[in-house]
C-alpha positions as CSV (number, residue, x, y, z in Angstrom):
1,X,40.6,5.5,-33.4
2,X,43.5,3.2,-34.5
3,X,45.6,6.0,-35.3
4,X,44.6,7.3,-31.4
5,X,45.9,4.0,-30.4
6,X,48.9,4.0,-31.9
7,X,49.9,7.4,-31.1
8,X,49.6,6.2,-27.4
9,X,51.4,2.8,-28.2
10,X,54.4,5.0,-29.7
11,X,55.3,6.7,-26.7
12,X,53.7,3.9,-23.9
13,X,56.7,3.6,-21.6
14,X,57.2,7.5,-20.6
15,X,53.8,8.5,-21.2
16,X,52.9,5.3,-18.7
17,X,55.6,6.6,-16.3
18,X,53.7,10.3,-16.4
19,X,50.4,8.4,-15.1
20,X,52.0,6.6,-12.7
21,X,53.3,10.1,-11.2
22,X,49.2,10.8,-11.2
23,X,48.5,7.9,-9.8
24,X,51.0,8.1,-6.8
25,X,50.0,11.6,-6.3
26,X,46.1,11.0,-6.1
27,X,46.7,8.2,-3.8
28,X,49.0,10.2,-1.5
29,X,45.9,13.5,-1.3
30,X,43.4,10.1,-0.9
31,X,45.4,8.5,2.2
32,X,45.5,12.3,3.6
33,X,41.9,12.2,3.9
34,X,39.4,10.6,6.7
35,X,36.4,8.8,5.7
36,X,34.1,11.9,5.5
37,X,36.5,13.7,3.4
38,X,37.3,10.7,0.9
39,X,33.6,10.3,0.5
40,X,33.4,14.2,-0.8
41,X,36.2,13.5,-3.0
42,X,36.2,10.6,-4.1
43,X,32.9,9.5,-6.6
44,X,32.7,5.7,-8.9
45,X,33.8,6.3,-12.4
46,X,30.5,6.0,-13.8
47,X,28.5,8.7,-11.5
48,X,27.1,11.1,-13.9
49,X,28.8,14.0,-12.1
50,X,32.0,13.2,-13.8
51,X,30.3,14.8,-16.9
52,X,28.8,17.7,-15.6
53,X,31.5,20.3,-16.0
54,X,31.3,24.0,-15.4
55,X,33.2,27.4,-15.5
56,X,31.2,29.9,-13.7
57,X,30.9,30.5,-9.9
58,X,28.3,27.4,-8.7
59,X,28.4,24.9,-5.7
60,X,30.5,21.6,-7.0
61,X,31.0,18.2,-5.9
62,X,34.0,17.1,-4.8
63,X,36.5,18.5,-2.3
64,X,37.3,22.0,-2.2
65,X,40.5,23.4,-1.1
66,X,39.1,25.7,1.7
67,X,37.7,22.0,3.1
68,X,41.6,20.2,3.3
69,X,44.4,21.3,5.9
70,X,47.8,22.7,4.3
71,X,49.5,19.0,3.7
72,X,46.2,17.9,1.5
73,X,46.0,21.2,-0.8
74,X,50.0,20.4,-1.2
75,X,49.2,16.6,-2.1
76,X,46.3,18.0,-4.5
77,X,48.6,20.7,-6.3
78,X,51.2,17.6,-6.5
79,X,48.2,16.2,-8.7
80,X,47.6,19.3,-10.4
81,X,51.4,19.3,-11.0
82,X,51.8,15.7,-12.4
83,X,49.4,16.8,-15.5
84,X,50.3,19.8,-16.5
85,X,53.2,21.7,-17.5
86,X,54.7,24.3,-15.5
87,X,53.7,27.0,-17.5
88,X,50.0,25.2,-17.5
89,X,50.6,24.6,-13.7
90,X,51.2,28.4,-13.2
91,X,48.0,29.7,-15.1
92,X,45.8,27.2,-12.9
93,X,47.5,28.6,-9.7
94,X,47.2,32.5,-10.7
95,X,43.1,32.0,-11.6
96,X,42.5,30.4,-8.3
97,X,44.6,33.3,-6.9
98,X,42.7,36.0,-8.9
99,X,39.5,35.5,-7.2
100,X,41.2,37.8,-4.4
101,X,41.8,40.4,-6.8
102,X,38.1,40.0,-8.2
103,X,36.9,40.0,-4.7
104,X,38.7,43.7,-4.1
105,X,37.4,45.2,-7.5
106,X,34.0,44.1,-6.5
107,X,34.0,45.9,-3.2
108,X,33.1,42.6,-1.7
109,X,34.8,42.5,2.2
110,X,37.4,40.4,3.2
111,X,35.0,37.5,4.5
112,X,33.3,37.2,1.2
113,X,32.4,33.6,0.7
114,X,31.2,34.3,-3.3
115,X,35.1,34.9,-4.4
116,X,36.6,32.7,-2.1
117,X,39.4,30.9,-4.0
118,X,39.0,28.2,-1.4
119,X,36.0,27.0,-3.8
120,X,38.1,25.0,-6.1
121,X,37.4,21.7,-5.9
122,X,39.4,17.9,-6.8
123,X,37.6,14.9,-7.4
124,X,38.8,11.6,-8.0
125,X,37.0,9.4,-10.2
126,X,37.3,5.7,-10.1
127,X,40.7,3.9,-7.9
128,X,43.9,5.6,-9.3
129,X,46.2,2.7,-10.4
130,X,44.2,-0.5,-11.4
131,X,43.8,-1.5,-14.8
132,X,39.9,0.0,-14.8
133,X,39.3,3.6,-16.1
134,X,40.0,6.4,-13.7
135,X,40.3,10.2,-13.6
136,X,40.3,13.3,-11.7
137,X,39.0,17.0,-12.2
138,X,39.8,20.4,-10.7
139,X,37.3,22.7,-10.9
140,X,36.3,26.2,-10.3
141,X,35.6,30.0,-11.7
142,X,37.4,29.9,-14.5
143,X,38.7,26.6,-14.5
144,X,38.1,23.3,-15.6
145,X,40.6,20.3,-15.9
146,X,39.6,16.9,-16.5
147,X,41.4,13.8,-16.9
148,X,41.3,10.2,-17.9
149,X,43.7,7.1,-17.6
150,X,43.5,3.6,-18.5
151,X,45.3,0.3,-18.0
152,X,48.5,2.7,-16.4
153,X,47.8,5.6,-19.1
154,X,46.6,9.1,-19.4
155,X,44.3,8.6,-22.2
156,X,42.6,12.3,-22.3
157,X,42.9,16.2,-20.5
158,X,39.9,17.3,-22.1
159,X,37.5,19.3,-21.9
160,X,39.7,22.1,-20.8
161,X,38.6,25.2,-19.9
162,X,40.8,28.6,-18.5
163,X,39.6,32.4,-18.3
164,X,40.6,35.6,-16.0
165,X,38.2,37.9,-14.9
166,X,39.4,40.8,-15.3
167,X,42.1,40.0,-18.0
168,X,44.5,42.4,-17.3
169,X,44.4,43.5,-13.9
170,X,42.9,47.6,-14.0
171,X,44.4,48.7,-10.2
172,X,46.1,47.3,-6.8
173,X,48.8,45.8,-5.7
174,X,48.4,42.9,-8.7
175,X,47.9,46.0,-11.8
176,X,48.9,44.8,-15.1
177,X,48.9,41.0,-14.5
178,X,47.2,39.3,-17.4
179,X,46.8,35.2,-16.9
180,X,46.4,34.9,-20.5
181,X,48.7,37.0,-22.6
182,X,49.8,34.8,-24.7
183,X,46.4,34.1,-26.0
184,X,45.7,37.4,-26.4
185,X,48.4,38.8,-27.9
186,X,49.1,36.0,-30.5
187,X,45.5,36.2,-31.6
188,X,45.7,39.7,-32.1
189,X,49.3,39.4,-34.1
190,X,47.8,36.8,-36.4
191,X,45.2,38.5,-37.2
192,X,46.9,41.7,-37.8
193,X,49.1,40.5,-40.2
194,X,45.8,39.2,-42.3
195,X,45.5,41.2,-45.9
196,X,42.1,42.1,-46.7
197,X,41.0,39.2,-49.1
198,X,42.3,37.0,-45.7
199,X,40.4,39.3,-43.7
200,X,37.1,39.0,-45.7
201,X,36.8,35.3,-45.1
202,X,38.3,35.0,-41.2
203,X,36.1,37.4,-40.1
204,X,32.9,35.2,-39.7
205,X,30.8,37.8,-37.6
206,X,30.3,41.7,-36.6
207,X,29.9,40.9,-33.6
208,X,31.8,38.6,-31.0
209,X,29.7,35.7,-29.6
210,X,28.7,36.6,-26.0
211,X,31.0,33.2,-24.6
212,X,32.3,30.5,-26.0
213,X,29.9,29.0,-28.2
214,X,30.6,25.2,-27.3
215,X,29.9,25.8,-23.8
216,X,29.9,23.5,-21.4
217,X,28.0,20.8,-23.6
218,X,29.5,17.4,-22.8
219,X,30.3,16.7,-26.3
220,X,32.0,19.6,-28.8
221,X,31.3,19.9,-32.3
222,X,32.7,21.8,-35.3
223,X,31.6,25.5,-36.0
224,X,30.3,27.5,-39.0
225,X,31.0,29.0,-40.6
226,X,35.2,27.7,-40.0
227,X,36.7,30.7,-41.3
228,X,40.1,30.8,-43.1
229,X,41.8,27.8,-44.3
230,X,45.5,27.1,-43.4
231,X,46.2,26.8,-47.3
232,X,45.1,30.5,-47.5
233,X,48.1,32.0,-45.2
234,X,51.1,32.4,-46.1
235,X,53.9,30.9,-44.4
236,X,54.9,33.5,-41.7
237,X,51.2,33.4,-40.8
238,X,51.1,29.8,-41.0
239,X,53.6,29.8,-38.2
240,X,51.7,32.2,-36.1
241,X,48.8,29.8,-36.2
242,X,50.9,26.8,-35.1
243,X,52.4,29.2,-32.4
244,X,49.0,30.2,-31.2
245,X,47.4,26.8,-30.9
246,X,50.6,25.5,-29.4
247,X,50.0,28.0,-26.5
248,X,46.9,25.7,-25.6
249,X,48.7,22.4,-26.3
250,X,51.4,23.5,-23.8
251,X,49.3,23.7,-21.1
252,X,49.6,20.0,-20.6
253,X,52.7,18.4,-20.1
254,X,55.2,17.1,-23.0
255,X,54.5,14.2,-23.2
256,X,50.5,14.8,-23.6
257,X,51.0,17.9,-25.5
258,X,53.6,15.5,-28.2
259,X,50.0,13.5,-28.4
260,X,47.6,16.3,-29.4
261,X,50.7,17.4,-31.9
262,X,50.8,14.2,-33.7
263,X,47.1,13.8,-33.8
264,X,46.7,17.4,-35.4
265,X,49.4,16.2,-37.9
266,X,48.0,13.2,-39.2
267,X,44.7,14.7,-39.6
268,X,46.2,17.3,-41.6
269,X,47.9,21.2,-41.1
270,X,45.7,22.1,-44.4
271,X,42.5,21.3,-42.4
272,X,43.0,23.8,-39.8
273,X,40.8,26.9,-39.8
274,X,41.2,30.6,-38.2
275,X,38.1,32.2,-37.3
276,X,37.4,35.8,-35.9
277,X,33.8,37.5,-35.1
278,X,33.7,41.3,-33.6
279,X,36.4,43.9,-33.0
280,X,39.8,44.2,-34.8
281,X,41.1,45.9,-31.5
282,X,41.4,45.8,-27.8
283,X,38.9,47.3,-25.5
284,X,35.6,46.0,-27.4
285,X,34.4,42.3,-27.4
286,X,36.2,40.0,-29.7
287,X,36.6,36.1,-30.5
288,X,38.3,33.5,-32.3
289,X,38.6,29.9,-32.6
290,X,41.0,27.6,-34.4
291,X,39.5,24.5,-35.6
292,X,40.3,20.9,-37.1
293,X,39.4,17.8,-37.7
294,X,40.5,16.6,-34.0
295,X,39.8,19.5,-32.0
296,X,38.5,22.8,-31.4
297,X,40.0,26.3,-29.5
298,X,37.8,29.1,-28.4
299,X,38.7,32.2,-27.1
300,X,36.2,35.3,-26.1
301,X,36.4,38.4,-24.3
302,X,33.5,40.3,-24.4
303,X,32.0,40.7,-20.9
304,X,33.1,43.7,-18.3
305,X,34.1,45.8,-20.7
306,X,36.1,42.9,-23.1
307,X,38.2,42.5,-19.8
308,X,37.0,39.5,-19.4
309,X,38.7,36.5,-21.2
310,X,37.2,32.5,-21.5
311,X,39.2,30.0,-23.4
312,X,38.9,26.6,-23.9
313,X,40.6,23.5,-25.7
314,X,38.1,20.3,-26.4
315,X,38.7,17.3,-28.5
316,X,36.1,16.4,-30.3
317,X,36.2,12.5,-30.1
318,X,37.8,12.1,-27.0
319,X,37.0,14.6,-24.5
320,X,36.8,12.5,-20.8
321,X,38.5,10.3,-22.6
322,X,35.2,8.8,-24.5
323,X,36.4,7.6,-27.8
324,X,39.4,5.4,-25.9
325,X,37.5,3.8,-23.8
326,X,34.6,3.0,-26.0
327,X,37.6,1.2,-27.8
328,X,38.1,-0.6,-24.7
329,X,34.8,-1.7,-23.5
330,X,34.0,-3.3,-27.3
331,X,37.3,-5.3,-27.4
332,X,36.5,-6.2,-23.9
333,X,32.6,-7.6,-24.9
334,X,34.0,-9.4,-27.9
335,X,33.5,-12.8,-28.3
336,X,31.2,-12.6,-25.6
């Protein structure tokens, strides 16, 4: 915890500066929006609800974009855009957008209300800017952001949660886009550059899980069994890990991202772990996580025909920004 705090301390100023961008953007989408619509989007930083996270196609809470007029979904992308980098902001964008292309392999008509990508919804939790805990979410199929602030500073992004349905686009006008290449295809090239006494111990299963195995569980936890150890790559490899993991970190923007670095330094490069369960090659369902003492990465594609990818980046003290604040709510009851 200390070591979370000083990380935070070490870059205050800018990182503070980023927060304030998020808090001037959520109060700009929150002055856009009449009473009726600021009650939908708006909840108290202690309702439950800011726990209960999903990924899958469901009803939400909150305010979905089909709900605001063009100037609000504008003020809420300026949100999206204040946390994340552009790359990050891009892969958001396209999975809202891919629910048309979803919507036209399923033979579902154009007034389909199931793969409407108007069914993303923002939230606002707590009053952007005072020195109390706040935080926001974006949710959806497929997606899940979440964020926390305190006393002026982003404090967590976690859990975060992106997949594509289908991964690479089979037909249409949109044929051969693929949301999450990257992911893919570094996965892939690490493992393929594995030598069969690597192989023996990264491959943890026959068969790939059937999703992510942390789910949707509000807090994360370490997997067995972890796979291989950093110390047993060699160094190429060990820089194919480091590229692959910094594909999730890079979601977020530098400044955050420079945060997750350092912590995964200080706990140790050695500590990481490379797992992989089910097939060695495209087509067939597949999976593989990357693991360490601070965080975990999942990443499975095993549904419609392993065209059908789920990731997901938690921290496994301070997803919604638990383990800060907890640090905050003791110092603020001591002596009391």
């Amino acid at each position: 915890m200390k070591k979370r705090v000083f990380l935070i301390l070490s870059i205050l100023i800018p990182f503070a500066a980023q927060a304030q961008s998020s808090v001037k953007a959520a109060k700009e989408f929150i002055a856009l929006l009449d009473a009726p619509l600021r009650e939908q989007a708006c909840m108290r930083w202690e309702d439950a609800e800011r726990f209960n996270w999903h990924f899958v196609p469901r009803e939400r809470k909150g305010l979905p974009l089909r709900a605001m007029s063009k100037a609000q979904r504008a003020k809420a992308y300026e949100l999206l855009k204040s946390c994340m980098s552009a790359e990050g902001y891009k892969k958001a964008a396209a999975i809202v957008e891919m629910e048309l292309v979803l919507r036209v392999l399923e033979g579902r008509g154009d007034s389909d209300e199931y793969r409407n990508p108007g069914k993303y919804y923002f939230t606002i939790f707590g009053e952007p800017g005072t020195r109390n805990p706040w935080g926001w979410r974006m949710e959806g199929h497929h997606l899940s952001l979440n964020f926390s602030a305190l006393d002026g500073t982003l404090v967590s992004g976690t859990p975060s949660f992106m997949g594509s349905n289908p991964a690479i686009v089979p037909d249409g006008p949109k044929k051969g886009t693929q949301i999450l290449k990257e992911e893919t295809e570094l996965g892939f090239q690490l493992l393929n550059s594995l030598e069969e006494d690597q192989l023996k111990v990264a491959l943890v299963a026959e068969k790939a899980p059937a999703d992510i195995i942390t789910g949707n569980k509000r807090t994360a936890w370490l997997l067995d069994p972890p796979g291989l150890a950093f110390t047993q790559l060699k160094p190429a490899q060990q820089q194919l890990l480091k590229k692959l993991l910094a594909v999730y970190i890079d979601r977020y923007t530098k400044l955050m991202a420079d945060i997750l670095l350092k912590e995964i330094e200080q706990a140790g490069w050695d500590n990481l772990h490379f797992a992989w369960a089910g097939s060695r090659a495209m087509g067939m369902g597949h999976y593989y996580r990357i693991q360490g003492p601070t965080f975990i990465v999942e990443y499975d594609n095993t549904q419609n025909g392993a065209n059908h990818v789920h990731t997901t980046f938690r921290d496994l003290k301070n997803d919604f920004g638990e383990d800060v604040l907890k640090q905050h709510y003791d110092k603020a009851h001591v002596g009391k």
